[in-house]
Backbone as CSV, one residue per row, in Angstrom:
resi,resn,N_x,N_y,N_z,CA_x,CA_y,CA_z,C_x,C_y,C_z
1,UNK,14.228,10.365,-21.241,13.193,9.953,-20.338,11.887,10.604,-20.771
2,UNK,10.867,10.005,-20.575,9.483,10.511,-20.953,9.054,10.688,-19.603
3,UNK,8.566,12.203,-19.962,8.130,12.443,-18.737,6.910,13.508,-19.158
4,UNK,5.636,13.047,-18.193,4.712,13.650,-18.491,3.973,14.428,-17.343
5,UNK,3.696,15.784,-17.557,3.659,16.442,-16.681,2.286,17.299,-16.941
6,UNK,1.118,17.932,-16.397,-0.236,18.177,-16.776,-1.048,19.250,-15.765
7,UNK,-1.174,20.331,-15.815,-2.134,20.512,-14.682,-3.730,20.436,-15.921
8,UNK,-4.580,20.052,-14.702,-5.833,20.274,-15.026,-6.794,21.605,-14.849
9,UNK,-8.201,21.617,-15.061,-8.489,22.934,-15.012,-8.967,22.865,-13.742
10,UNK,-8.799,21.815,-12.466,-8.983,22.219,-11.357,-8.259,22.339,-10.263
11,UNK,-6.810,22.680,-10.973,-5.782,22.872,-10.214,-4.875,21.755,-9.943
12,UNK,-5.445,20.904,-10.298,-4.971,19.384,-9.709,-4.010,19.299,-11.063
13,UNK,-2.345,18.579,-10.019,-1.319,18.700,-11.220,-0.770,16.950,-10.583
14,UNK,-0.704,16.619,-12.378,-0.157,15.316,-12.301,1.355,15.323,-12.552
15,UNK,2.241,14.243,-12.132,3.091,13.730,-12.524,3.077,12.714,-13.527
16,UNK,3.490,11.513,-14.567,3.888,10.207,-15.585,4.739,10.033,-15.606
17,UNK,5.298,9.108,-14.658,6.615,8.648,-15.459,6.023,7.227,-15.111
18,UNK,5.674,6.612,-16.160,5.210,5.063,-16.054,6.350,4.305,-17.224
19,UNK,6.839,2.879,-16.225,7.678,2.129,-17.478,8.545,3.043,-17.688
20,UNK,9.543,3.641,-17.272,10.881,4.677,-17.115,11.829,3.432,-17.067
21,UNK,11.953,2.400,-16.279,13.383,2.085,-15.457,13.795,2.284,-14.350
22,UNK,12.821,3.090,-13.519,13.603,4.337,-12.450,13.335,3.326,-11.583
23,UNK,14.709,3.518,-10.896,15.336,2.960,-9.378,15.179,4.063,-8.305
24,UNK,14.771,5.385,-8.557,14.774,6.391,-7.345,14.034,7.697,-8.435
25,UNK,14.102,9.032,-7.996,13.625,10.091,-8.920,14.459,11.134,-8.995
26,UNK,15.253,11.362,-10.247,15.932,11.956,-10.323,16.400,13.402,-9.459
27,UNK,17.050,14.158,-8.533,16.947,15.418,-8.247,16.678,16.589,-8.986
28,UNK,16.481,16.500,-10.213,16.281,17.820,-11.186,14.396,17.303,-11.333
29,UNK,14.083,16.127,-11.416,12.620,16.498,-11.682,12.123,16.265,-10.443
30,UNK,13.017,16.047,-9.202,12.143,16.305,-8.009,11.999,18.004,-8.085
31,UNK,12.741,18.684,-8.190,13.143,20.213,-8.140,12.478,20.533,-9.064
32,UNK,12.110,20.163,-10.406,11.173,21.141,-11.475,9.791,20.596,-10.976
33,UNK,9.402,19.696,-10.124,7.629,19.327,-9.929,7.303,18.971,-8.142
34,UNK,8.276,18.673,-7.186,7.755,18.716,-6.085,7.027,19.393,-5.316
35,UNK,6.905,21.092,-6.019,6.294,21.871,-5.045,5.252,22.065,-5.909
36,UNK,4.498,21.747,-6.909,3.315,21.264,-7.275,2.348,20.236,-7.468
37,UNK,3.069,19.250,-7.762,2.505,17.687,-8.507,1.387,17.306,-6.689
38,UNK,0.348,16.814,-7.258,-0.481,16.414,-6.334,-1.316,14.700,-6.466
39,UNK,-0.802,14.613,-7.890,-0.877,13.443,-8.252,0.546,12.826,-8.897
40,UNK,1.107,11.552,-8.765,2.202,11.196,-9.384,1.833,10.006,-9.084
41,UNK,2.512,8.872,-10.452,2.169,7.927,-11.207,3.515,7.462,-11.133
42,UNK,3.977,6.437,-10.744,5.630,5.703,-11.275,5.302,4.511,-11.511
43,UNK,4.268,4.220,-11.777,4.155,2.457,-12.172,4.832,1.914,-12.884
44,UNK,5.041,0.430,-12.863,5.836,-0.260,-13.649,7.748,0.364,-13.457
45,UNK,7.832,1.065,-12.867,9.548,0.909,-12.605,10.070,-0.071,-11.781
46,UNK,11.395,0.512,-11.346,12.036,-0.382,-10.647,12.024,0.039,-8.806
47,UNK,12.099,1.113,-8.478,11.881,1.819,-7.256,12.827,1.251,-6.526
48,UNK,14.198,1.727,-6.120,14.101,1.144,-4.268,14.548,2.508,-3.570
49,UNK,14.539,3.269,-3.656,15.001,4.598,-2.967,13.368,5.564,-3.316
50,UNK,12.753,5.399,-2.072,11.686,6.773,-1.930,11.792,8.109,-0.835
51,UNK,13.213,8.170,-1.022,14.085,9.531,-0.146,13.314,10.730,-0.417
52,UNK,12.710,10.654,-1.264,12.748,11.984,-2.282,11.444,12.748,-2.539
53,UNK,10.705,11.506,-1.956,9.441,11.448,-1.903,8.632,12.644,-0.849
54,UNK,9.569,12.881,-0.242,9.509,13.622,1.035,9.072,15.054,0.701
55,UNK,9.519,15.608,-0.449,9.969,16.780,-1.367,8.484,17.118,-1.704
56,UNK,7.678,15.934,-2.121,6.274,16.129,-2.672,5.029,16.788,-1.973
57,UNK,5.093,17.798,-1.195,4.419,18.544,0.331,2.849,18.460,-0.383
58,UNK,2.832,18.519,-1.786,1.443,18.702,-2.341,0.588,17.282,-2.592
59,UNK,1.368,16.210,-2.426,1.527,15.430,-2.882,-0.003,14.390,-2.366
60,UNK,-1.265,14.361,-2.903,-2.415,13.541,-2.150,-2.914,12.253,-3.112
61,UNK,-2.253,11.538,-4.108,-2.065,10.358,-4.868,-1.045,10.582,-5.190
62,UNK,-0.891,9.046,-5.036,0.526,7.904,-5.187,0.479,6.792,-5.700
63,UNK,0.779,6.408,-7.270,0.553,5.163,-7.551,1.844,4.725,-7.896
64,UNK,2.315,3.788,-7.121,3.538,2.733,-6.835,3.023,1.233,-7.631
65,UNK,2.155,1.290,-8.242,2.167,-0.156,-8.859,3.216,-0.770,-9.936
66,UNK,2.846,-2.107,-9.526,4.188,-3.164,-10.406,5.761,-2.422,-10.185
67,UNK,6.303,-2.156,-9.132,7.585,-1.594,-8.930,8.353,-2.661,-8.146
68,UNK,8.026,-3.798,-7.898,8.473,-5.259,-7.586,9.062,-5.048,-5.711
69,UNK,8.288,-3.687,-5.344,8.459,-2.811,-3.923,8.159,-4.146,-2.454
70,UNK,9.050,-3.947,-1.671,8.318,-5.032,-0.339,8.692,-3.762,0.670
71,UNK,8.479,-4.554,1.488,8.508,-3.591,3.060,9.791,-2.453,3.311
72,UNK,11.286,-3.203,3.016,12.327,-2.447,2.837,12.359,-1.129,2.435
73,UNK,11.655,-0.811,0.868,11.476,0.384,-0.089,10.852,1.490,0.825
74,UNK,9.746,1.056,1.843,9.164,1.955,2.461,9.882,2.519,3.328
75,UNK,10.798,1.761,4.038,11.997,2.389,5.054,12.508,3.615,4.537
76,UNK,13.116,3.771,3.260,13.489,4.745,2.531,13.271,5.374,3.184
77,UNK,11.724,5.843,2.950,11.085,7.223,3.415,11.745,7.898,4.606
78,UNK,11.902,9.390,4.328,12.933,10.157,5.495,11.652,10.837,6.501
79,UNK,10.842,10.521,6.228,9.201,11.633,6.614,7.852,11.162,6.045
80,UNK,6.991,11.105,7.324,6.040,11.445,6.666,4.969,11.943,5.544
81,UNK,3.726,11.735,5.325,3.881,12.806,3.965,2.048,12.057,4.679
82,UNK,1.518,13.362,5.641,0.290,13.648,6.325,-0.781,14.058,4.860
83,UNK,-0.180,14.661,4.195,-1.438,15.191,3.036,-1.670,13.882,2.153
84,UNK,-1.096,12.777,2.144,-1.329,11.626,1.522,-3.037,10.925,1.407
85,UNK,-3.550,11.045,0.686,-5.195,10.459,0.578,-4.984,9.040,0.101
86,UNK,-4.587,8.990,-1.532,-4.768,8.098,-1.767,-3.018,7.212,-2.314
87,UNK,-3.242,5.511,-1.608,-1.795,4.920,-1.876,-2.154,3.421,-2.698
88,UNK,-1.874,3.615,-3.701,-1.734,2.097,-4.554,-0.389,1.759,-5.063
89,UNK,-0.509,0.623,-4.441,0.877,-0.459,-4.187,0.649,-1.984,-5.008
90,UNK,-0.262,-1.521,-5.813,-0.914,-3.122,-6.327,0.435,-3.805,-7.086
91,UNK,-0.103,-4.720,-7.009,1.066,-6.229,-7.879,2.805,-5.477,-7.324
92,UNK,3.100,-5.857,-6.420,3.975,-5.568,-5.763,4.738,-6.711,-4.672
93,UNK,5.504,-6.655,-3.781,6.002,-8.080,-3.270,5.884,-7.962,-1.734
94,UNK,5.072,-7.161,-1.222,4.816,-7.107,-0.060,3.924,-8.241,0.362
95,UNK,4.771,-8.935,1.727,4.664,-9.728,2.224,4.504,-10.472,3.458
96,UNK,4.307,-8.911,4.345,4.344,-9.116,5.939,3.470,-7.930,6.292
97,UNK,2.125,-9.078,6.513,1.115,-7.718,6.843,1.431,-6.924,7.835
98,UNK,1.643,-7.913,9.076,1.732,-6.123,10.248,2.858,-5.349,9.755
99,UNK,3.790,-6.081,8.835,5.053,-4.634,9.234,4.836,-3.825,7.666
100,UNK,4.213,-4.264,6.736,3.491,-3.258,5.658,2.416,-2.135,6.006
101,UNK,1.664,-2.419,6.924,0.608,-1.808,7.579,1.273,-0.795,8.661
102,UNK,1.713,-1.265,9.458,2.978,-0.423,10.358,3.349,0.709,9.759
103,UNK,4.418,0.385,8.394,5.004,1.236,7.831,3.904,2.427,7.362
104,UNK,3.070,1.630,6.361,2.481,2.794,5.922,1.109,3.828,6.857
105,UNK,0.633,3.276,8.211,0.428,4.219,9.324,1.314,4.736,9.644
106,UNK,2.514,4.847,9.897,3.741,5.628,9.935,3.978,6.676,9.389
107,UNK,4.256,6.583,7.866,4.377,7.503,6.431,3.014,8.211,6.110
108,UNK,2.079,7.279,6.118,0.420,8.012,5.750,-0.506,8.090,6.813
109,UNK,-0.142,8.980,7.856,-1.207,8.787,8.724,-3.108,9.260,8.255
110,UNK,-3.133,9.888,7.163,-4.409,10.725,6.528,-4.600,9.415,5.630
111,UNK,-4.384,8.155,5.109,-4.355,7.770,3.928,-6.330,7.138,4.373
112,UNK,-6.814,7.403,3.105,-8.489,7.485,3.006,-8.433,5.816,2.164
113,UNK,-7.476,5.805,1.288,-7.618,4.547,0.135,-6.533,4.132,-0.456
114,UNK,-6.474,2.786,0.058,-5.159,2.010,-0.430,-5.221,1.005,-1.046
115,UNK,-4.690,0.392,-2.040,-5.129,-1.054,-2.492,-3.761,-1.528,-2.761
116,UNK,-4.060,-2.534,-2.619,-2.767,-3.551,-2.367,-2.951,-5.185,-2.952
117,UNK,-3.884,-4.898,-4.444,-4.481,-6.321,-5.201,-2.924,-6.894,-5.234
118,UNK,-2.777,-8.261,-5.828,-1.353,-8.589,-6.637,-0.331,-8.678,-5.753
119,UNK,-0.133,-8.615,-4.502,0.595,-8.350,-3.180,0.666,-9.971,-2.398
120,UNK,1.820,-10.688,-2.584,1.580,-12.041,-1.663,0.700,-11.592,0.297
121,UNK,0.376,-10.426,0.425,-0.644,-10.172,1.645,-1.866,-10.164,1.550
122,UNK,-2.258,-9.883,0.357,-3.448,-9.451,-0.034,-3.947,-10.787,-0.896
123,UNK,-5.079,-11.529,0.313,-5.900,-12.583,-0.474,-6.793,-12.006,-1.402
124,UNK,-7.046,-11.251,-2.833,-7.784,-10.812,-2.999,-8.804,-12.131,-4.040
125,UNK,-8.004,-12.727,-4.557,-8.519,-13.778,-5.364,-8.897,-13.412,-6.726
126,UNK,-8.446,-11.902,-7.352,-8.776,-11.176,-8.314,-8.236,-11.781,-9.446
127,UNK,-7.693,-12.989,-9.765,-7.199,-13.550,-11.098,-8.618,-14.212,-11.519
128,UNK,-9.814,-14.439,-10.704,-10.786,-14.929,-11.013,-10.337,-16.312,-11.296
129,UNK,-9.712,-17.536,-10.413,-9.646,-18.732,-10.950,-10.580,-19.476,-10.769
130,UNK,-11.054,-20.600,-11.265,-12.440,-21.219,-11.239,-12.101,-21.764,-9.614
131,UNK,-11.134,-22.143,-8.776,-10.961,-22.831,-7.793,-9.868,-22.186,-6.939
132,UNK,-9.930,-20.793,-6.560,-9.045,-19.780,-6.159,-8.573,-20.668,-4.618
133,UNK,-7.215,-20.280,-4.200,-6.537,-20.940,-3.088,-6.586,-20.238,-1.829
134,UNK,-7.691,-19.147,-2.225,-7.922,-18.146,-0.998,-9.131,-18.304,-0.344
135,UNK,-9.663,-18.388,1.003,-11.048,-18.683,1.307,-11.510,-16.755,2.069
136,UNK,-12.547,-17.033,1.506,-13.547,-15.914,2.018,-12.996,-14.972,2.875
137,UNK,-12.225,-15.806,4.046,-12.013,-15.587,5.529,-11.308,-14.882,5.545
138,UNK,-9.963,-15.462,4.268,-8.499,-14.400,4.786,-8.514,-13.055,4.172
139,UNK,-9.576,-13.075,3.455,-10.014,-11.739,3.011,-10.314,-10.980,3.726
140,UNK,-11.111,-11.635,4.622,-12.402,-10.783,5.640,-10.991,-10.265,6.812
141,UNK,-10.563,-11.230,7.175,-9.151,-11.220,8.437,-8.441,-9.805,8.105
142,UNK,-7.881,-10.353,6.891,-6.598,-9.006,6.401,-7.660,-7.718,6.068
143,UNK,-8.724,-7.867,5.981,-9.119,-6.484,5.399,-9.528,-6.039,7.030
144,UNK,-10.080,-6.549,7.742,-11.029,-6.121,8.982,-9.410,-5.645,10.039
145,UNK,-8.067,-6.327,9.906,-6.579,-6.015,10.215,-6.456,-4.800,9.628
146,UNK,-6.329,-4.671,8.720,-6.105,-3.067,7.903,-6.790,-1.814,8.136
147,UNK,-8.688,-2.445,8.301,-9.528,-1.129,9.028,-9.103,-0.726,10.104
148,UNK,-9.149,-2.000,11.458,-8.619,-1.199,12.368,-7.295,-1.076,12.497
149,UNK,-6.535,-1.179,11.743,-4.830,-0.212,11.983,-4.770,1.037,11.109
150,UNK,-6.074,1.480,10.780,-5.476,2.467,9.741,-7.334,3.099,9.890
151,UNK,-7.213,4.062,10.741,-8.390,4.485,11.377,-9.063,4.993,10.427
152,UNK,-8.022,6.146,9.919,-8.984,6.924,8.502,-9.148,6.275,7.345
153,UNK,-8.814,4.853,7.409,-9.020,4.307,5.541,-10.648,4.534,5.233
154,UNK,-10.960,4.516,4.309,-12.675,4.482,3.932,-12.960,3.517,2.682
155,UNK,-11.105,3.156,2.140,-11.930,2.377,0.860,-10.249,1.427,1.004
156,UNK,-10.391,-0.165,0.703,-9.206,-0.544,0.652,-9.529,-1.996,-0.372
157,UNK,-8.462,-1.890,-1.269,-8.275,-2.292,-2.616,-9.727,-2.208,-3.606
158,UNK,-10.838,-3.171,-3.760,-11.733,-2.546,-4.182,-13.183,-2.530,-3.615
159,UNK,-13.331,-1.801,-2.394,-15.011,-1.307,-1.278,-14.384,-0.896,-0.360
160,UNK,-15.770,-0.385,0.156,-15.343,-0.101,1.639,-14.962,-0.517,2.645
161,UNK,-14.177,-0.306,3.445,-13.386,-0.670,4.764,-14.680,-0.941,5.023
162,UNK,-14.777,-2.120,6.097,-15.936,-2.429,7.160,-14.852,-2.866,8.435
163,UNK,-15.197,-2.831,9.546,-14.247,-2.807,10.251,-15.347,-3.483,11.482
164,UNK,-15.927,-4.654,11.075,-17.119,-5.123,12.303,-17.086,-6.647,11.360
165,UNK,-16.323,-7.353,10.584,-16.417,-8.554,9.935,-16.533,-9.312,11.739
166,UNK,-17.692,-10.227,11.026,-17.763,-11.330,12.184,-17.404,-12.618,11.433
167,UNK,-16.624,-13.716,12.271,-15.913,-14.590,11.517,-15.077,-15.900,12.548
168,UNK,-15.207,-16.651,12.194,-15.227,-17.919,13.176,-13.809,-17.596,14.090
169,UNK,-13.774,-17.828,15.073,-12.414,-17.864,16.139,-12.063,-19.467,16.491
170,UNK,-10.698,-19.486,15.969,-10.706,-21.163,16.483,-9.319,-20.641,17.268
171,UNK,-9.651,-21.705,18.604,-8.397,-21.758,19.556,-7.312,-22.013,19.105
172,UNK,-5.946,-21.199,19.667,-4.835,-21.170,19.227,-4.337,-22.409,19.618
173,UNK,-3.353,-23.666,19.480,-2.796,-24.019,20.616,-1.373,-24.156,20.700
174,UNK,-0.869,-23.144,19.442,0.454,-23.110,19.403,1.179,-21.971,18.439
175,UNK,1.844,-21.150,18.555,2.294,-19.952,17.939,3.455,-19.778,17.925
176,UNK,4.485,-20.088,16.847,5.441,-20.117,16.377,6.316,-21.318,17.507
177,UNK,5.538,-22.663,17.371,6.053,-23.801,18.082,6.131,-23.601,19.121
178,UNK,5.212,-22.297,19.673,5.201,-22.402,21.550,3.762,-22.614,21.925
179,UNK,3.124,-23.888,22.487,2.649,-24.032,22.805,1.496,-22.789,24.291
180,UNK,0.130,-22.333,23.754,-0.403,-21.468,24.096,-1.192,-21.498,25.477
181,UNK,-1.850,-22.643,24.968,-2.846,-23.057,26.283,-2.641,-24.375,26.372
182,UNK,-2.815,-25.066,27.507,-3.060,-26.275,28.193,-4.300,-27.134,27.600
183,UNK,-4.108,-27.935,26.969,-5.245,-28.807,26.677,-5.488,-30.585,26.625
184,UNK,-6.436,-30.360,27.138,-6.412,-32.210,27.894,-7.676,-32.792,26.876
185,UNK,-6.940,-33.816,26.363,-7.816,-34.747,25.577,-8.853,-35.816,26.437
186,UNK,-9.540,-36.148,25.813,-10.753,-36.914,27.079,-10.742,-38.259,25.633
């Protein structure tokens, strides 16, 4: 296994294990780096067990990208992890905004910056297609959803949280085939 391990000269200590294979993190390199690493990197694995994760007390970046992760993986988690700043989950298979958002106010209550590009939740429209299938709106919706469920964010996928999007309201008149309000045609 390649494993790359670093402190810097400002104390700040990384974890690498990018493109491993890993389905979970081994117990010997949770035990040789949990009670330092403050940054850790697992991109591109396989992930479904983040038990272990718990171990990381120093732990204030987290990059989970391309780990093919949905809502389930987060259950894992046995605890919290309050010192959490920053969480990237990009190109990933999360797919149910309130209960992705849920989870991770749950696990990260401190989290400052999360991005979640590449995510069937996240309209971001970042492939740049000349005629993208996302409008303005569901951007504005899911991001202005995320500010206010996640009080302390300050930056989510790429700017700042704004948490005051104004944006058209059209009447409901039916929500999951149950009819909402009464409405009479003229």
């Amino acid at each position: 296994m390649y494993l790359r391990a670093m402190q810097t000269s400002n104390n700040d200590s990384q974890l690498i294990l990018v493109q491993q294979n890993l389905r979970t993190l081994s117990q010997e390199v949770v035990k040789n780096h949990a009670d330092y690493v403050d940054q850790l990197d697992l991109s591109y694995n396989c992930l479904k067990d983040l038990s272990w994760l718990a171990e990381f007390e120093q732990l204030r970046h987290l990059v989970l990208d391309s780990n093919r992760m949905h809502e389930a993986h987060l259950r894992t988690l046995i605890r919290p992890l309050p010192q959490l700043e920053v969480l990237m989950l990009n190109k990933n298979e999360f797919s149910d905004l309130p209960t992705t958002i849920r989870l991770i106010r749950r696990f990260f209550p401190n989290l400052q910056y999360l991005s979640l590009h590449g995510n069937p939740i996240c309209p971001d429209g970042l492939e740049l297609q000349p005629f993208s299938s996302y409008l303005r709106y569901d951007y504005e919706y899911y991001s202005n959803y995320i500010g206010q469920s996640l009080s302390k964010l300050k930056f989510l996928d790429h700017g700042l949280v704004q948490r005051t999007y104004h944006y058209e309201s059209f009447p409901l008149k039916s929500y999951a085939g149950k009819q909402l309000i009464q409405t009479t045609s003229f």
